[in-house]
C-alpha positions, 0 to 999 in steps of 0.5 A: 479478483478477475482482474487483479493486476489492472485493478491493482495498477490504477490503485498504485496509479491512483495513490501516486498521482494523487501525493504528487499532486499535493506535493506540487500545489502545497510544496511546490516540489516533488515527494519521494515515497515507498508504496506497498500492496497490503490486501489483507486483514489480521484474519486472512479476508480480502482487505485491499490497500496501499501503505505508503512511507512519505518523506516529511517534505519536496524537492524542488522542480529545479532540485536546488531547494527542499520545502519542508511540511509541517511538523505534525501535519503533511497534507488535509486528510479530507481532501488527499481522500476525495482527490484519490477516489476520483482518480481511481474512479476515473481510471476504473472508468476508462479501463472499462470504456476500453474493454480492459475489465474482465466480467465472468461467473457471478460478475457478468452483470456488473459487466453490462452498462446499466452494472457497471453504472451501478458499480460506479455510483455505489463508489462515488457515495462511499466515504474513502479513507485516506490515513496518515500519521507521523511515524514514530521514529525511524526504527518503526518505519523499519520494523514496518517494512521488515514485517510487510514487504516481504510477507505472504497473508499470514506467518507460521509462528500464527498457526498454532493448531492444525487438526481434525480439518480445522485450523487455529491461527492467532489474529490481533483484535485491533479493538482490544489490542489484543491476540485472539485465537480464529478457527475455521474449516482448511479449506476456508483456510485455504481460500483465504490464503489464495486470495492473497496470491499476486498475479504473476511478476507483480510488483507490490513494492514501488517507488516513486519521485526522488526515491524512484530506481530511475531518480533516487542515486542522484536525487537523495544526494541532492536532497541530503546536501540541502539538508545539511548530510553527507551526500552519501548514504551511510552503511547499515548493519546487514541481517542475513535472510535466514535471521531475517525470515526467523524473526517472529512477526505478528 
């Protein structure tokens, strides 16, 4: 929490170098994905992660073929895992070897060699988990978006109950599938919802490859076309912020 911006830019760093990298050796191309900044759990705790929406194959370097990925399968789980914690670990390395990290309070030990080593020994032996699925279809992919891009850690229509310095909130127990009531002390509460706040001009929506703002214009044309669609993206149905932000999401 002491430094967030420069432990969430290597995490992005991290997660994009690490698509491309298969994109290049298993595709032969470049992936066009969206990523998005996600550090919460369903009870407000600190649960720091990148959600990423991955088109089903690359471009080619040369941007006159499309390699498609499997049907059911892009890239071994196993292996996008490891390649990611070694890059995010490396990065994490040099940020501290150039005195980028800041350690105060109850970190400053971790600040010293012998801490950080520490630090850095506990990551390596943990498994990292790197999901991924096929979507469902493309109206899931959107109602993801709509529920995660532009959210804070929890929603008003969750809080059901705010009395006697306590406050009740709806969590989904992700083990039974189910909604489930959490009450805690307001200012546990509130410690909770701060954790969640984004350094100041903090982007936690990017895009990358052929879906970056430099590239995507001319490049999803390309792509469209070796695809067999119109060049041109067709129009959608516009919601107005105000329906949209009155749209219950759970």
């Amino acid at each position: 929490l002491y430094n967030k911006k420069v432990i969430y830019d290597i995490l992005f760093d991290s997660v994009a170098e690490t698509l491309q990298s298969f994109g290049k050796n298993n595709l032969s191309g470049k992936l066009g994905f969206i990523c998005t900044l996600h550090t919460w759990d369903q009870k407000m705790l600190y649960h720091l992660h990148i959600h990423c929406i991955t088109a089903g194959g690359a471009l080619s370097f040369e941007k006159d073929k499309w390699f498609n990925s499997k049907k059911d399968y892009l890239f071994d789980v196993h292996d996008l895992s490891k390649v990611f914690q070694g890059k995010f670990i490396e990065k994490l390395q040099k940020l501290y070897n150039t005195s980028k990290l800041n350690f105060e309070g109850i970190i400053s030990e971790v600040g010293t060699k012998e801490g950080f080593q520490n630090l850095i020994d506990i990551l390596w032996s943990k498994n990292w988990v790197v999901h991924c699925k096929k979507p469902v279809s493309p109206d899931i992919v959107l109602d993801y978006l709509g529920r995660y891009v532009h959210r804070v850690a929890i929603s008003n229509n969750r809080i059901v109950k705010v009395e006697n310095d306590k406050v009740t909130f709806l969590y989904r127990d992700n083990s039974e599938g189910e909604l489930k009531p959490l009450t805690i002390d307001v200012e546990e509460f509130i410690r909770r919802f701060f954790l969640h706040a984004l350094p100041e001009n903090f982007y936690r929506i990017r895009n990358y490859g052929f879906l970056s703002t430099r590239n995507k214009k001319k490049d999803l044309a390309i792509c469209r076309e070796l695809l067999g669609e119109s060049p041109e993206i067709p129009e959608t149905e516009e919601i107005s912020v105000k329906d949209f932000m009155l749209t219950p999401k759970i």
